[in-house]
Backbone bond lengths (Angstrom), bond angles and torsions (degrees), N, CA, C in turn:
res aa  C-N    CA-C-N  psi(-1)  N-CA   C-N-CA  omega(-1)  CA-C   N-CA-C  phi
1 X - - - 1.445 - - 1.524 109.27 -
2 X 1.496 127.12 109.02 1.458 117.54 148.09 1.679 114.78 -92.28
3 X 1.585 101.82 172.83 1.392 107.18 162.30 1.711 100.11 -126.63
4 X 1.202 97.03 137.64 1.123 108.70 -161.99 1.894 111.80 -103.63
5 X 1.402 133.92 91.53 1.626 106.33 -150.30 1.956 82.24 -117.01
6 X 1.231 87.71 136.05 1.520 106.15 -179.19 1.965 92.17 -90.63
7 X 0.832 143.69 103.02 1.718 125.26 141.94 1.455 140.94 -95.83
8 X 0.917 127.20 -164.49 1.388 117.71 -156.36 1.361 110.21 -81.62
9 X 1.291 167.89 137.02 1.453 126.14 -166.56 2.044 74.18 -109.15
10 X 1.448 87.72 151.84 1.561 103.77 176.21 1.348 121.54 -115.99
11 X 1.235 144.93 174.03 1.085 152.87 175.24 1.503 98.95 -107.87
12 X 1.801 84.31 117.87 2.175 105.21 -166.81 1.268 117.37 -76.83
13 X 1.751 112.10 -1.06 1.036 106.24 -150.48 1.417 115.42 -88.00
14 X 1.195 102.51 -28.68 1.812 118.44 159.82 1.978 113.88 -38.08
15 X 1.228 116.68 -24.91 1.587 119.09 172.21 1.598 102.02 -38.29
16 X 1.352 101.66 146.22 1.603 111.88 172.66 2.217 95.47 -99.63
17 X 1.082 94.23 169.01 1.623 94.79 155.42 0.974 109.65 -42.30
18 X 1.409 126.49 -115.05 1.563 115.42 -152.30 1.338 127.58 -28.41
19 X 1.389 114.88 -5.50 1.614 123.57 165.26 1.964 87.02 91.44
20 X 1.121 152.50 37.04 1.102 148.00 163.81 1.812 100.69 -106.71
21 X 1.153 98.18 134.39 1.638 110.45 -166.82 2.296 97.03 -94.19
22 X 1.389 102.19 85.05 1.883 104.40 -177.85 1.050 107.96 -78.53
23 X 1.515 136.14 -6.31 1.459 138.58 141.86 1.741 106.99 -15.52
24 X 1.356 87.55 -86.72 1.339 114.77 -160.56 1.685 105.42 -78.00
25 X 1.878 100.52 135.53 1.238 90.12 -171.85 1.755 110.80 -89.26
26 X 1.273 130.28 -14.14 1.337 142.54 -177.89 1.295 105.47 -120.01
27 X 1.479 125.60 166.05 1.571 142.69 -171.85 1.556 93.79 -165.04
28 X 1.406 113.44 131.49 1.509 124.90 166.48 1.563 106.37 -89.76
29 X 1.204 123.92 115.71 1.786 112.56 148.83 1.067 124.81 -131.95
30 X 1.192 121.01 179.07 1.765 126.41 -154.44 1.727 77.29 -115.45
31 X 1.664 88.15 129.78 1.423 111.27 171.44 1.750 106.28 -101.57
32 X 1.241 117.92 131.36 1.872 132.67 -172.98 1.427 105.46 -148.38
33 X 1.577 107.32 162.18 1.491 121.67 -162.87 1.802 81.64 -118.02
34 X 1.168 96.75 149.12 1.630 127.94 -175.46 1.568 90.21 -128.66
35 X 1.113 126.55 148.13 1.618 118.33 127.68 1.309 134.93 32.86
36 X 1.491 96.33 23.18 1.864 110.24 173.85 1.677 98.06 91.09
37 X 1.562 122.83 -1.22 1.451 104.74 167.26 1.339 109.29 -118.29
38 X 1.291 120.29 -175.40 1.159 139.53 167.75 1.773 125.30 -85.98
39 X 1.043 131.97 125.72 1.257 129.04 -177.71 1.752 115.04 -132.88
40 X 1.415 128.14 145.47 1.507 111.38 175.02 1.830 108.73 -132.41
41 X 1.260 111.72 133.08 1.710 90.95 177.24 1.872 100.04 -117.18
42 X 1.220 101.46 165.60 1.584 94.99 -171.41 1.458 106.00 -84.05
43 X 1.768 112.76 125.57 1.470 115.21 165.65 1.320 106.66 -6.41
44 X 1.364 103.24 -97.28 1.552 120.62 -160.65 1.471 116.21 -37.78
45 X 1.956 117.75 25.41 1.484 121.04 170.30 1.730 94.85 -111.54
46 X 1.139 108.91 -31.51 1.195 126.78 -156.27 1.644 117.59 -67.05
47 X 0.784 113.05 107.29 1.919 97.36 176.89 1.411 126.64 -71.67
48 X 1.639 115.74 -56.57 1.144 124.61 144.27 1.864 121.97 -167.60
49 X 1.285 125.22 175.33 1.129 115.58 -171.18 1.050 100.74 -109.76
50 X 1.542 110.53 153.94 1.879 119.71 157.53 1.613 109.92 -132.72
51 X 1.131 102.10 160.70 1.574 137.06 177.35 1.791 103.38 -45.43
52 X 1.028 129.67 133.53 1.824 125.65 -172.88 1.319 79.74 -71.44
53 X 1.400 121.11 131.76 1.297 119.24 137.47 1.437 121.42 -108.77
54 X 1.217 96.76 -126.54 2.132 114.86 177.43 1.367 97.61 -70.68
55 X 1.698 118.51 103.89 1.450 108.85 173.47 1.524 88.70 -110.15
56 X 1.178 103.36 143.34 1.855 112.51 158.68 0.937 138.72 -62.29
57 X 1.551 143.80 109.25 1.540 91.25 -162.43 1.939 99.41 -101.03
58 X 1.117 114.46 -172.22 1.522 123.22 -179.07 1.539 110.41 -104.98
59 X 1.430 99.36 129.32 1.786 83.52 173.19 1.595 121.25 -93.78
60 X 1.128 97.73 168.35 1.776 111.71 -164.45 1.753 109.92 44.04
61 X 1.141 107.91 47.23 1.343 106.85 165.19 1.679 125.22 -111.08
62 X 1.052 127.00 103.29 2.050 123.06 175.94 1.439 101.24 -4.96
63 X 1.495 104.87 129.23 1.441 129.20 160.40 1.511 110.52 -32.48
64 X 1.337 119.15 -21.68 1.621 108.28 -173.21 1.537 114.08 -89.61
65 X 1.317 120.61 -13.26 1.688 137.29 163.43 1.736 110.14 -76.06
66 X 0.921 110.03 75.59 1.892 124.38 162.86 1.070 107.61 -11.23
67 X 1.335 117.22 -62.60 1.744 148.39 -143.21 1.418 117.68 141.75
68 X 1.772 104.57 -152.98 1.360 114.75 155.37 1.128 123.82 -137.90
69 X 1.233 127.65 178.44 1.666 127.23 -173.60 1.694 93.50 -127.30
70 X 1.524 111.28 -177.45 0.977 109.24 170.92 1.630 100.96 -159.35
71 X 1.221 99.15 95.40 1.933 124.86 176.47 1.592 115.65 -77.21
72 X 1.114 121.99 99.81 1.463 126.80 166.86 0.994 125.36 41.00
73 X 1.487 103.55 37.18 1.630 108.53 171.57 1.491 108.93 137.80
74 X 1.879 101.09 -31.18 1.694 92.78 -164.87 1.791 99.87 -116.41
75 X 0.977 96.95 165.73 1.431 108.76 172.11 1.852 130.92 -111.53
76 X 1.442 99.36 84.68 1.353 114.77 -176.76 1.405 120.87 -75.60
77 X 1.525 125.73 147.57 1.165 134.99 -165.44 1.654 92.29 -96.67
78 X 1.209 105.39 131.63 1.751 112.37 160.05 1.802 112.99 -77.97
79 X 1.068 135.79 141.42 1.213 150.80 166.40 1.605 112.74 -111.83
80 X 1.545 105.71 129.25 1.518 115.08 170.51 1.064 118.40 -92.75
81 X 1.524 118.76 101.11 1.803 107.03 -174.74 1.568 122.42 -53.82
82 X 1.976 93.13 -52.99 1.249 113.20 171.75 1.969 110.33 -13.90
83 X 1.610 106.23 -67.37 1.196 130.06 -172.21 1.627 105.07 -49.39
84 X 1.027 112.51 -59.64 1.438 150.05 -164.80 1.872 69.77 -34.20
85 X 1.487 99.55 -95.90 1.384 112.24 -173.13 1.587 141.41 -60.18
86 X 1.202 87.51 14.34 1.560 105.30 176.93 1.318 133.40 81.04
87 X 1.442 95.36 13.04 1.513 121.65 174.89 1.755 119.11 -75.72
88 X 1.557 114.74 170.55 1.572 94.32 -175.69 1.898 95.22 -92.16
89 X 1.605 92.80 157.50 1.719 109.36 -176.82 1.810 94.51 -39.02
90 X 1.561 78.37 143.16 1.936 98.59 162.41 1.563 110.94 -79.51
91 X 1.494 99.98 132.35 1.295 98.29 178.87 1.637 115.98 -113.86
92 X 1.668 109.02 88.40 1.844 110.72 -164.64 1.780 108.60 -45.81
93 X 1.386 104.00 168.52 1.273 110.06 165.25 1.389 96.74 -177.11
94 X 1.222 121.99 -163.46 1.537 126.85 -149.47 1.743 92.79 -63.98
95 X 0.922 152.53 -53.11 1.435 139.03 -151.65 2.135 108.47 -103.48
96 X 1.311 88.49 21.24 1.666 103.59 166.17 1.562 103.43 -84.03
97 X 1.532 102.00 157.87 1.650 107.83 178.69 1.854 90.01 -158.13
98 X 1.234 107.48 161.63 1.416 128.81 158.70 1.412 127.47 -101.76
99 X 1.201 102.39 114.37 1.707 108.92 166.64 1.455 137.98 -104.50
100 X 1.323 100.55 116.14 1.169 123.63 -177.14 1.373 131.41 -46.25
101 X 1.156 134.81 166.66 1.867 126.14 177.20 1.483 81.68 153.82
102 X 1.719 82.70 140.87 1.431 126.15 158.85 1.749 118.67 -93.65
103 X 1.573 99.59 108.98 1.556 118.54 165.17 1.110 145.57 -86.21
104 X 1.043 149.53 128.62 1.174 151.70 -134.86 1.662 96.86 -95.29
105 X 1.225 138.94 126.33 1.495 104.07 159.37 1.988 110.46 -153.50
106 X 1.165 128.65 116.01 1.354 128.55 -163.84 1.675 117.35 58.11
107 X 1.396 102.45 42.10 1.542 114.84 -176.29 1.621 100.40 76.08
108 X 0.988 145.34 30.52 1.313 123.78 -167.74 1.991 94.47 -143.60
109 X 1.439 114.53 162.44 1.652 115.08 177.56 1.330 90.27 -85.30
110 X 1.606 91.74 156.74 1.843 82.76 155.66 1.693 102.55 -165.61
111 X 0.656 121.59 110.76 1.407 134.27 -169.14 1.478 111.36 -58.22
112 X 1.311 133.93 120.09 1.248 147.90 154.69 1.660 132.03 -115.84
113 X 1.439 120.09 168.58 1.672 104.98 -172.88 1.632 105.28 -129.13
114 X 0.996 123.56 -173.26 1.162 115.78 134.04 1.494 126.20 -178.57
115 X 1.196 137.95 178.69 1.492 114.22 -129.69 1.810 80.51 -118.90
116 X 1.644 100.61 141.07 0.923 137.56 151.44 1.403 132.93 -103.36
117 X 1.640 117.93 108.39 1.704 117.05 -178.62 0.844 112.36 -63.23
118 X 1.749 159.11 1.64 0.754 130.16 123.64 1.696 89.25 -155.06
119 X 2.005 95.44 169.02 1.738 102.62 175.24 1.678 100.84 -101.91
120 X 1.467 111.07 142.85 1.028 116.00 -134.09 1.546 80.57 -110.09
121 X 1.954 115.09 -61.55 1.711 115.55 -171.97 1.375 80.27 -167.37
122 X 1.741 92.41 178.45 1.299 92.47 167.46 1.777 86.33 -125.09
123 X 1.550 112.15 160.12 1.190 126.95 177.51 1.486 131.97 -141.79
124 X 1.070 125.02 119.94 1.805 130.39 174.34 1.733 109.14 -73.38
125 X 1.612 92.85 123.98 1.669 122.91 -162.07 1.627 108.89 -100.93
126 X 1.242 136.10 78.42 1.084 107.76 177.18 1.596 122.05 -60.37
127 X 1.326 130.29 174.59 1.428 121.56 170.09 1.804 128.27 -71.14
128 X 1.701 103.53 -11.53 1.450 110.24 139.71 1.213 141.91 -71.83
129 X 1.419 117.90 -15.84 1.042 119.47 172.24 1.462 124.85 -81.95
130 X 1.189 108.95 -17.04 1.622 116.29 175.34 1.575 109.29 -102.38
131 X 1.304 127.86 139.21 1.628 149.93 -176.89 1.540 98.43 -110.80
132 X 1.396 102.06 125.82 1.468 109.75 177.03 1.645 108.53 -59.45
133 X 1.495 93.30 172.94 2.068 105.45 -177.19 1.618 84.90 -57.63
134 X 1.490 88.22 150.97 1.580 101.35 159.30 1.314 124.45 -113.09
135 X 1.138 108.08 140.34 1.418 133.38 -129.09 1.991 93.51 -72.48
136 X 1.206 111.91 -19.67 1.279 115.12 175.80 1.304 116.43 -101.13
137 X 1.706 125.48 0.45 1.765 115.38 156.22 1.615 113.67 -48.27
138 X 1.604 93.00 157.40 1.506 88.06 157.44 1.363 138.44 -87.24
139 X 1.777 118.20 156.81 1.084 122.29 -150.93 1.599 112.00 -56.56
140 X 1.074 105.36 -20.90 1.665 86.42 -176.60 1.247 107.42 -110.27
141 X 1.528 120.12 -20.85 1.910 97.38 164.98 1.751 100.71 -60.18
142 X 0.994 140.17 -20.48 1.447 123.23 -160.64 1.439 109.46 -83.95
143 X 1.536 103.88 -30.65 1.646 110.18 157.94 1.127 126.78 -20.91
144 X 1.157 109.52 -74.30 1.586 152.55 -176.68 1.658 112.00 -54.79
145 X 1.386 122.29 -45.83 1.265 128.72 -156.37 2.090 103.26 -113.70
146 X 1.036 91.61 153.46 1.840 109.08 174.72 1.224 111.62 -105.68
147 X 1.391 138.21 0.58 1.047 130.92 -159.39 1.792 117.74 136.86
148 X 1.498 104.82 169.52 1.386 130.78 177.83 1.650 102.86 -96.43
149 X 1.118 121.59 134.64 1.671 127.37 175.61 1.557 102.78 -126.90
150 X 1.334 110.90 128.56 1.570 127.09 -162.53 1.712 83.90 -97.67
151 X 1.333 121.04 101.69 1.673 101.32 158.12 1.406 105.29 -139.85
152 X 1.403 111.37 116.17 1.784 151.20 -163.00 1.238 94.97 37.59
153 X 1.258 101.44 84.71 1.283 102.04 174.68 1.456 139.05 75.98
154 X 1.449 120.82 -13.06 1.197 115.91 -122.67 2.161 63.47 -150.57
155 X 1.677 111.50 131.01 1.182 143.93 163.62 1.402 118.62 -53.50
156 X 1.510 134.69 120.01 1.340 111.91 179.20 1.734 82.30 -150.34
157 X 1.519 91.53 130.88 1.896 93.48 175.65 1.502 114.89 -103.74
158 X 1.668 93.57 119.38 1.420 118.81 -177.36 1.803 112.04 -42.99
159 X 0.958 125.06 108.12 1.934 112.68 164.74 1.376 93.93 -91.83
160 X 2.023 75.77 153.45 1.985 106.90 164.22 1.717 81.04 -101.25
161 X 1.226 119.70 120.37 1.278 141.00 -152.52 1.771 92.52 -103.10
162 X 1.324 103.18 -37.05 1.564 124.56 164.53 1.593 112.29 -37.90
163 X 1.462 85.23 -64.31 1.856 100.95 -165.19 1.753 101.02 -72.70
164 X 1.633 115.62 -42.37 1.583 101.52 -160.12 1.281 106.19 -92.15
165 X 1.757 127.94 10.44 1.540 121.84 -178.59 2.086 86.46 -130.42
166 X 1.552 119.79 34.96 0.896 114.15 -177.07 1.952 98.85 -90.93
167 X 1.732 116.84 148.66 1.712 105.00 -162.54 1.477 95.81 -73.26
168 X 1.385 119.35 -19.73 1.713 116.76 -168.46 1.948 96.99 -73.73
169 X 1.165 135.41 -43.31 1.240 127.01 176.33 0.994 104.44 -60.62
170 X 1.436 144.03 -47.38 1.181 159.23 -135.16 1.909 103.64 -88.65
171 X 1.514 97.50 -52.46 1.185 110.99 177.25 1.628 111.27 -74.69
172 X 1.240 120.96 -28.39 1.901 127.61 169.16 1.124 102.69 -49.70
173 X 1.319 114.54 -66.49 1.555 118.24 -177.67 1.427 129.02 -60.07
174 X 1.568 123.76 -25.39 1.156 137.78 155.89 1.896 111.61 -49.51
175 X 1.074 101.79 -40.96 1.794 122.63 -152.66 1.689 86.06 -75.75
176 X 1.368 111.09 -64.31 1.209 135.81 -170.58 1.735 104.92 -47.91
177 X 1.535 123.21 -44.44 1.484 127.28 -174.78 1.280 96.36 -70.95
178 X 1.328 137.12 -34.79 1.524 119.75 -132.84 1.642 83.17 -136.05
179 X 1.535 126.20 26.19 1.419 107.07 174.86 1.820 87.20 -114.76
């Protein structure tokens, strides 16, 4: 099973600093569990999701490389956010899925995934509803993130899905294990 979500692609350039788009009065994102938290990235990064299946994994590669999959032709790299952030490895099982997105990388797309323990909802954000980073996270989750998302109550930290599945972070952290 994938879901496949076509969105609008927009012109980014309207973003303020804090990376919150005050244009627009709503934002859709897919709410998912990481590592006992909550996280949401906005649809419109997303290409589409699938079901964890048969991932490969790679040998001698950093804890933050899952494996790979292999989608209708192409062969995508899985990414461990968990890892990413210094959390312990995700461990999939039946209510895991992969999410999709298109990356930018040396002028060129390039498709990567990465695994979510589970998809949680999807939800409409007004620009009140989200509280900028606070100013006392640490420096590199704040990298990574746009914000705090209030949904019922309940905390969910916004990713620039851009920045934390970007290959230059990706590759820091690689550099960083093996120096």
């Amino acid at each position: 099973m994938s879901i496949n979500i076509n969105p609008k692609k927009s012109n980014r350039s309207d973003i303020d600093e804090p990376g919150i788009n005050q244009r627009r009065r709503n934002s859709q994102y897919i709410v998912f569990g990481i590592a006992s938290r909550k996280y949401g990235v906005e649809v419109e990064a997303i290409s589409e999701i699938i079901e964890y299946g048969r991932v490969v994994k790679v040998p001698m590669t950093t804890s933050c490389i899952h494996g790979l999959v292999y989608l209708r032709g192409n062969v995508i790299s899985v990414i461990d956010i968990a890892s990413l952030f210094s959390r312990p490895e995700s461990q999939p099982d039946t209510r895991s899925s992969i999410v999709i997105i298109d990356a930018m990388y040396r002028g060129r797309e390039l498709r990567l995934g990465f695994l979510a323990e589970s998809i949680e909802r999807v939800v409409e954000l007004s620009v009140g509803d989200i509280e900028l980073r606070p100013e006392f996270s640490v420096e590199l989750e704040r990298r990574y993130t746009r914000g705090i998302g209030i949904v019922e109550k309940e905390m969910v930290t916004l990713l620039d899905i851009q920045n934390v599945l970007s290959v230059k972070s990706i590759m820091a952290l690689v550099e960083s294990q093996y120096s």
